[in-house]
C-alpha positions in Angstrom: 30.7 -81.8 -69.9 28.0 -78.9 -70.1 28.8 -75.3 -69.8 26.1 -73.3 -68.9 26.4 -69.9 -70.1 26.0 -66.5 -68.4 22.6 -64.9 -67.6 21.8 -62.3 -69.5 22.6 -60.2 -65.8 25.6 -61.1 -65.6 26.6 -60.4 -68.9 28.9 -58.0 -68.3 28.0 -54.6 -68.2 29.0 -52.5 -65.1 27.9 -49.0 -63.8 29.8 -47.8 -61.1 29.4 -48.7 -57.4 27.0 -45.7 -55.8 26.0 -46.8 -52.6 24.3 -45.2 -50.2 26.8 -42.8 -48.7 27.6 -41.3 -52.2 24.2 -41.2 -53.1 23.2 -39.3 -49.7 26.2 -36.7 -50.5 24.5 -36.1 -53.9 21.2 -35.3 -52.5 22.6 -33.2 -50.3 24.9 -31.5 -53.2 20.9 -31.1 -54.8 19.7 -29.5 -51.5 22.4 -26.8 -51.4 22.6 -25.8 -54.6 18.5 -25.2 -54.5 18.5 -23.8 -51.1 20.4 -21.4 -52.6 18.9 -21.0 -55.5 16.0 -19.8 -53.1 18.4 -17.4 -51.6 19.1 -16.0 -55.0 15.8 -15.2 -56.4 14.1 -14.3 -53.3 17.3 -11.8 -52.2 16.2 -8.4 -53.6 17.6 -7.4 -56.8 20.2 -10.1 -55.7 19.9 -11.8 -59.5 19.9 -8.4 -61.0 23.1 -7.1 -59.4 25.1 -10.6 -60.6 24.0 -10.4 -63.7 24.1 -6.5 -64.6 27.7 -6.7 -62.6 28.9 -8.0 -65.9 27.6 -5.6 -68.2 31.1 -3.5 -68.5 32.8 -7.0 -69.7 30.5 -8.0 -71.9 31.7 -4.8 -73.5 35.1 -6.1 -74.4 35.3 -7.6 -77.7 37.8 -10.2 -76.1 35.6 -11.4 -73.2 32.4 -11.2 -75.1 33.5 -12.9 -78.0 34.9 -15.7 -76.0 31.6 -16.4 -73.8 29.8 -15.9 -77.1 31.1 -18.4 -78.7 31.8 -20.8 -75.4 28.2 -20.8 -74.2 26.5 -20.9 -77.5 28.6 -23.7 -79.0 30.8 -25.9 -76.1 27.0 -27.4 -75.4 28.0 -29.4 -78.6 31.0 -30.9 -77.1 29.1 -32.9 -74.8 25.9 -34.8 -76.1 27.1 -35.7 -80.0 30.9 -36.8 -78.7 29.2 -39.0 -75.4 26.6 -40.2 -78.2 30.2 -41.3 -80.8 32.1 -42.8 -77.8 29.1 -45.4 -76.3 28.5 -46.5 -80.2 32.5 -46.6 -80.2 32.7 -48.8 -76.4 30.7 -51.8 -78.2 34.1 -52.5 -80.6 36.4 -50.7 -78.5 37.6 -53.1 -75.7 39.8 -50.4 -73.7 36.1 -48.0 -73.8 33.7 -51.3 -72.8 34.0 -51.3 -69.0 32.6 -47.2 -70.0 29.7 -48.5 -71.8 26.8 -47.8 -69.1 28.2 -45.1 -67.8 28.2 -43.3 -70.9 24.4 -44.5 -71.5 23.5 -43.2 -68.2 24.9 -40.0 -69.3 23.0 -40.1 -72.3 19.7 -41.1 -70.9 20.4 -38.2 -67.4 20.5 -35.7 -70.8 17.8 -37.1 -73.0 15.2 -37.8 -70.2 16.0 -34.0 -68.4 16.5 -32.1 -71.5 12.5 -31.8 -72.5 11.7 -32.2 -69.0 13.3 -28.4 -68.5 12.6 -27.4 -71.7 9.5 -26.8 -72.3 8.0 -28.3 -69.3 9.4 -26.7 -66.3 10.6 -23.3 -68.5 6.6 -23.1 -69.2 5.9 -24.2 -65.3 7.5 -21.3 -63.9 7.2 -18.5 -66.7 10.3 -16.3 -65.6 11.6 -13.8 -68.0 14.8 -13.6 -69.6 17.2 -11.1 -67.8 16.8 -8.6 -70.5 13.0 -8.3 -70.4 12.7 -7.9 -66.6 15.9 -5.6 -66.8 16.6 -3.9 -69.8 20.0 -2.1 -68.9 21.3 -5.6 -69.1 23.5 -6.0 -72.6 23.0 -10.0 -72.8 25.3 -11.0 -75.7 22.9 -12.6 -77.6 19.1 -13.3 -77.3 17.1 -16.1 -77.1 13.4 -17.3 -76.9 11.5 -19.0 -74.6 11.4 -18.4 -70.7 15.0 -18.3 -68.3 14.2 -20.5 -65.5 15.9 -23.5 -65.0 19.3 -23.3 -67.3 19.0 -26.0 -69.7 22.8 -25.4 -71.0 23.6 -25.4 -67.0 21.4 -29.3 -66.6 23.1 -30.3 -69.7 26.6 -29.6 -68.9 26.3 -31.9 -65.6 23.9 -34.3 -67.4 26.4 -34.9 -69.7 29.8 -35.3 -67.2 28.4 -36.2 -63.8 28.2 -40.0 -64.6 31.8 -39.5 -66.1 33.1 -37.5 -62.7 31.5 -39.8 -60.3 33.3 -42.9 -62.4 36.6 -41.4 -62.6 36.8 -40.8 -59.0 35.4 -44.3 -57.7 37.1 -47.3 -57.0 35.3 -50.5 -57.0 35.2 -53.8 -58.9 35.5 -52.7 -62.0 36.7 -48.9 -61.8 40.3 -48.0 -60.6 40.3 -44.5 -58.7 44.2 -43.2 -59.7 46.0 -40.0 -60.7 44.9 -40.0 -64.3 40.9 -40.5 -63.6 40.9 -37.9 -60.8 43.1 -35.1 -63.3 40.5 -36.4 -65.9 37.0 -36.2 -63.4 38.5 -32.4 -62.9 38.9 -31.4 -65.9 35.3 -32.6 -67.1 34.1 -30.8 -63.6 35.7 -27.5 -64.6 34.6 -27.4 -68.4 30.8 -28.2 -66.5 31.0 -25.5 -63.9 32.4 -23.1 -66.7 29.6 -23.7 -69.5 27.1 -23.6 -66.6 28.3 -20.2 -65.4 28.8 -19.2 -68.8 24.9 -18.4 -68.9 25.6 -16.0 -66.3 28.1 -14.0 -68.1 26.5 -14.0 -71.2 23.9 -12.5 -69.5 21.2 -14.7 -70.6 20.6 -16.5 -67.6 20.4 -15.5 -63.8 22.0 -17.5 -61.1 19.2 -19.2 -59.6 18.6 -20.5 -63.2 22.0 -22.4 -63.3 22.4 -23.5 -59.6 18.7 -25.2 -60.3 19.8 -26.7 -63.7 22.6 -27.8 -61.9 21.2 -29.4 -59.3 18.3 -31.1 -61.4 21.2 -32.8 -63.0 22.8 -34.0 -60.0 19.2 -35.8 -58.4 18.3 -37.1 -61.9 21.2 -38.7 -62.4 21.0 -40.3 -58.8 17.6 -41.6 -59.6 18.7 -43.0 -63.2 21.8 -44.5 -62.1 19.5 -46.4 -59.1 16.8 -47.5 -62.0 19.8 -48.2 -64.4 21.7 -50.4 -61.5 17.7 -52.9 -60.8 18.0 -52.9 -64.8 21.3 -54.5 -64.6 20.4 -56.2 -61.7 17.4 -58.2 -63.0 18.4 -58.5 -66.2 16.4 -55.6 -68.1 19.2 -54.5 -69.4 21.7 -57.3 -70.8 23.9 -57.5 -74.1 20.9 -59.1 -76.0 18.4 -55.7 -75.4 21.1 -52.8 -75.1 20.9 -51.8 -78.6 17.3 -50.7 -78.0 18.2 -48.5 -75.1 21.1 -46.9 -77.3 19.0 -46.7 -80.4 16.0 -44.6 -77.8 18.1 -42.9 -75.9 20.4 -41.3 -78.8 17.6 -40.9 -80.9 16.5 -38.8 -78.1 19.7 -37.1 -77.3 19.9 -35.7 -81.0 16.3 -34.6 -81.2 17.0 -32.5 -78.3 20.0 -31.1 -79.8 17.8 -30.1 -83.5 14.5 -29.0 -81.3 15.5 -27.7 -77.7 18.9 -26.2 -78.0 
């Protein structure tokens, strides 16, 4: 007897289930935070008074050398560790059901990442905190222009996919007390590196809360694209090296040339 085998769709790989609800949340998660990231910048002196509000504590030795070293280096943490794991999920059967949620996470980061830097950093020309404001004591300097926060876009590009997973219960993901403890934790060290722009003084609010919310629409429209690859067969065990090989390559470029 003849056994067909699978189509190269249904070979498989899984993202998570984001129908139309969840994805309507998201947007509206993107509308808030850049509604009021028009309320920050437009606010007079609004950005200002955050930022400079931190200038006594980036005095201390203790708190400045901790958001030094957090929001220069934690960035790290995300794109070469997401980059080992997928490479890891093809031998690794406990990490396989993973697999395309960790490319989408790669691909949210390597797609965005040049997208804010240079292109919209270069769109919108605003100066760092300490040019426009030079009482501000940032605790280290950088080049290039402040708006969006690429550090803030990265640290969601990077977990988002990983959240949304851990706290969805379909098929093939099981939403239970060790995902959701795990989808907080990954929520707190984003919302912490974000803000950590702030309190380095190298970035003003408006900058993160748009980084942020870039990150969450991007990776609605990349998990939709990602979910017709899947669906048609684009994307199957046979091509997925080529999107990892891409997409990596990518994600490490943007770690030597942007960051």
């Amino acid at each position: 007897m003849k056994i067909d085998n699978p189509s190269p769709s249904n070979s498989g790989l899984k993202l998570f289930d984001l129908g139309t609800s969840k994805k309507l949340f998201l947007i509206l998660c993107t509308a808030i935070l850049w509604i009021a990231t028009l309320i920050a910048y437009f606010i007079p002196d609004f950005n200002y008074w955050l930022v400079a509000s931190f200038n006594t504590l980036r005095t201390d030795p203790l708190f400045a050398g901790f958001w030094y070293y957090y929001t220069k280096y934690m960035l790290y943490v995300i794109g070469i560790p997401l980059s080992i794991l997928y490479l890891v999920s093809f031998k690794l059967n406990n990490l396989k059901p993973y697999r395309i949620v960790f490319l989408l996470a790669i691909m949210t980061s390597a797609i965005g990442t040049p997208l804010v830097d240079p292109v919209m950093k270069d769109l919108f020309a605003v100066p760092r905190p300490w040019v426009l404001y030079p009482d501000i004591n940032s605790l280290y300097y950088v080049n290039g222009f402040s708006f969006p926060s690429g550090h803030s876009f990265q640290a969601f590009a990077g977990t988002l996919p990983l959240i949304i997973c851990f706290l969805t219960s379909d098929d093939t993901f099981k939403r239970n007390g060790k995902t959701v403890t795990l989808a907080i934790i990954l929520l707190i060290f984003a919302i912490t590196l974000a803000f950590s722009r702030l309190f380095a003084g190298v970035h003003f609010l408006s900058d993160v809360l748009f980084g942020i919310g870039f990150a969450v629409i991007l990776t609605v429209i990349l998990a939709s694209i990602l979910q017709w690859l899947l669906d048609t067969g684009r994307l199957n065990l046979k091509n997925e090296k080529w999107y990892a090989l891409i997409f990596i390559m990518m994600v490490f470029l943007n770690l030597v040339l942007i960051t």
